[in-house]
TORMARVEX-262296 format. One record per residue (C-alpha): residue in one letter; z, y negated, x negated; residue number from 1. Coordinates in steps of 0.2 Angstrom, whole numbers, m for minus. Layout:
ATOM   res      up   north    east     n
ATOM     A       Z       Y       X   NUM
...
REM end
This chain:
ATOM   res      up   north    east     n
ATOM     X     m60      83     m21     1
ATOM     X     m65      65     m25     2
ATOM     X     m81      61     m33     3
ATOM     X     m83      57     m51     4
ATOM     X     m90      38     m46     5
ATOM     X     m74      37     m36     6
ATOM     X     m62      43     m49     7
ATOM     X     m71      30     m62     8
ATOM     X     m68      15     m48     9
ATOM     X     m47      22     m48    10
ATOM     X     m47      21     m67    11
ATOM     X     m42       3     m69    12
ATOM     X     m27       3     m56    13
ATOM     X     m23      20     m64    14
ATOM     X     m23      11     m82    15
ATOM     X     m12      m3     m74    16
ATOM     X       0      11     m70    17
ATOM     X       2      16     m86    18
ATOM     X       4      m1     m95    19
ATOM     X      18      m2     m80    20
ATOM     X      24      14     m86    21
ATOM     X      25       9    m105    22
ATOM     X      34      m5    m101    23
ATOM     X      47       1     m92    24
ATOM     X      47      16    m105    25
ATOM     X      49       1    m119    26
ATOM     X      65      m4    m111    27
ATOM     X      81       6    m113    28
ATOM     X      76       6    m132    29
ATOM     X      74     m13    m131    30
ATOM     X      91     m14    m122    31
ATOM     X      98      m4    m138    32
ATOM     X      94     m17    m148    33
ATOM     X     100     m30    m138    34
ATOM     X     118     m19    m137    35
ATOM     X     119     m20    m153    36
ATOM     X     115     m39    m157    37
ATOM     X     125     m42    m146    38
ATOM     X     142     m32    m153    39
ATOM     X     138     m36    m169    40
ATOM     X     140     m56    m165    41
ATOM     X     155     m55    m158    42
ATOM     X     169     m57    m168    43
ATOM     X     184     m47    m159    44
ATOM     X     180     m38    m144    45
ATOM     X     187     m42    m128    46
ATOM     X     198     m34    m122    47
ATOM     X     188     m23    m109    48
ATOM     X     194     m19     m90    49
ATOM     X     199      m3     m88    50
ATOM     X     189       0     m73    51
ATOM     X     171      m4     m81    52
ATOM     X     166      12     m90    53
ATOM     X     169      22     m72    54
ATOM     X     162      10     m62    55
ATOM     X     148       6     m72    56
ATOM     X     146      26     m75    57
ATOM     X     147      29     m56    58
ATOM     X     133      14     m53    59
ATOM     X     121      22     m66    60
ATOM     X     122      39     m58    61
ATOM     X     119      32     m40    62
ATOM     X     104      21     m47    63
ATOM     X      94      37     m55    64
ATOM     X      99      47     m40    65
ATOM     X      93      34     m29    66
ATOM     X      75      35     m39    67
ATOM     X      74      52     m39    68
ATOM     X      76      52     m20    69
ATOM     X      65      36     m18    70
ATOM     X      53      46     m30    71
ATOM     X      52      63     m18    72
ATOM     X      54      55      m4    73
ATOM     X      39      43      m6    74
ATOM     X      27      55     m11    75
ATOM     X      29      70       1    76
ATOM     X      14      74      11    77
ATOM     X      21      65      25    78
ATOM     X      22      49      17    79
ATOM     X       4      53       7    80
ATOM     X      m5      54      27    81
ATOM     X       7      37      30    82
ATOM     X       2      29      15    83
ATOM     X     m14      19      21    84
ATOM     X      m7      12      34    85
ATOM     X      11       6      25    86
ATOM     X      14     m10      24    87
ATOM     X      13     m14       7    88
ATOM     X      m5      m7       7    89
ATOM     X     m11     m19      21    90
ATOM     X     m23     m28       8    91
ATOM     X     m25     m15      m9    92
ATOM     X     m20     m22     m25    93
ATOM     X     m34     m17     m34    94
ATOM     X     m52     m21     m28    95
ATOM     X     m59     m11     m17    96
ATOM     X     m78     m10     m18    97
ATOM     X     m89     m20      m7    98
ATOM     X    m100      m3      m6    99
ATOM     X     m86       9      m3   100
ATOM     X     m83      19      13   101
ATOM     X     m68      18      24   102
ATOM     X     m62      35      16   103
ATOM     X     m60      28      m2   104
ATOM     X     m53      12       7   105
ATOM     X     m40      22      13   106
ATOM     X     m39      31      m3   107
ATOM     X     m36      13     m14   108
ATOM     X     m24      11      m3   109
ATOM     X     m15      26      m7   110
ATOM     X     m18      20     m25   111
ATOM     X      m9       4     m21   112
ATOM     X       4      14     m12   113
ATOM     X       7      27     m25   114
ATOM     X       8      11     m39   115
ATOM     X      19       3     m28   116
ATOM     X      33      18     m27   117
ATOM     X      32      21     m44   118
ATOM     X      36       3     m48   119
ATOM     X      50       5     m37   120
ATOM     X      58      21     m44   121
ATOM     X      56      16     m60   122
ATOM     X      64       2     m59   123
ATOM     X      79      10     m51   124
ATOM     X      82      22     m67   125
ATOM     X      79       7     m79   126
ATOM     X      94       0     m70   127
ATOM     X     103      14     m76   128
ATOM     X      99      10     m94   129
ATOM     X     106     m10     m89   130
ATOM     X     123      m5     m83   131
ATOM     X     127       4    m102   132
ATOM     X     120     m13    m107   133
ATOM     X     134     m22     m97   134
ATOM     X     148     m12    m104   135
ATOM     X     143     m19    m122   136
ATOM     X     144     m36    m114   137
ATOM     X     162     m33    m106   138
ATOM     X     167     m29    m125   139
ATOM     X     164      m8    m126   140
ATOM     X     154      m2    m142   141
ATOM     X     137      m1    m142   142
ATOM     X     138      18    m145   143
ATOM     X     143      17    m123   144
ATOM     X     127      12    m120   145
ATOM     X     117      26    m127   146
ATOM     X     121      40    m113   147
ATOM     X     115      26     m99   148
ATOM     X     101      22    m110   149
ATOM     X      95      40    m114   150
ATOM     X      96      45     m96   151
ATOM     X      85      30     m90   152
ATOM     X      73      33    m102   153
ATOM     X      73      52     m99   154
ATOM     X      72      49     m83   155
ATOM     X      55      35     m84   156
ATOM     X      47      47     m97   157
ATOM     X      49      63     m82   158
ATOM     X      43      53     m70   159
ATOM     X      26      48     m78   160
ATOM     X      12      40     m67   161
ATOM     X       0      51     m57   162
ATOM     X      m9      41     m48   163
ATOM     X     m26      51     m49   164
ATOM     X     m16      68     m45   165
ATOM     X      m8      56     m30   166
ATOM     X     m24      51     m25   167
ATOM     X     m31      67     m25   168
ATOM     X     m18      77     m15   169
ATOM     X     m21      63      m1   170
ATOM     X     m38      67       1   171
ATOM     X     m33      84       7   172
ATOM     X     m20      81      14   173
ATOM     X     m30      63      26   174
ATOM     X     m40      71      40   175
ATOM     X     m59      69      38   176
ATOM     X     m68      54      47   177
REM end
């Protein structure tokens, strides 16, 4: 169990997190918006390829599988015991303290590790939201666009930060120095 000194020093990477998270939760409803400028400027739809609506359908579905598998995959307990020495967590994003001991090192890099991941995977269901966004501009309604959007925000709302949880689960799971 980390200390409560500790879980104070994680709370600004983990408030970063969830500004990231907000964000990226902002988004699909953003994109709405966009779909719907967007069709309502247009004076006659194009005439749309007959192709788009499946292909586009098909690349959404692959993109929030591929977070969901990013997602497991990233924070197994394998990965968790790999996670200080990833690459991406050479040099931790957030500050680590001058006083703090190589333990909590490794453990901001897990922070950084965890951010990172969740960054990543989000970004991957966000895309999701995008490709409903792109039907509107090959000339569909904007009503196509709300399936695409609804699944990426569901899926960005389902998979909510958890860096402390993260951060926690690794110190059972690192061996102790």
């Amino acid at each position: 169990m980390i200390s409560p000194q500790f879980r104070a020093q994680l709370a600004k990477p983990a408030r970063t997190t969830f500004i990231i998270w907000g964000a990226f939760l902002a988004g699909p409803p953003l994109y709405a918006a966009v779909a719907f400028l967007v069709a309502s400027q247009r004076p006659v739809p194009p005439a749309t390829p007959s192709f788009a609506l499946l292909a586009l359908a098909s690349l959404a579905i692959a993109a929030l599988a591929g977070g969901v598998f990013y997602w497991r995959i990233s924070f197994t307990d394998a990965a968790l015991r790999k996670a200080p020495h990833a690459a991406t967590t050479i040099t931790p994003a957030p500050a680590v303290p001058a006083a703090a001991t190589p333990r909590e090192q490794k453990l901001f890099a897990v922070a950084t590790y965890g951010q990172t991941r969740c960054v990543v995977a989000w970004a991957c269901f966000e895309s999701a939201g995008m490709f409903g966004v792109l039907l509107v501009f090959l000339g569909h309604p904007p009503q196509r666009a709300f399936p695409f959007l609804a699944a990426a925000f569901a899926a960005i709302a389902l998979h909510g930060p958890r860096l402390l949880e993260i951060v926690e689960r690794a110190d059972t799971l690192l061996p102790r120095d």
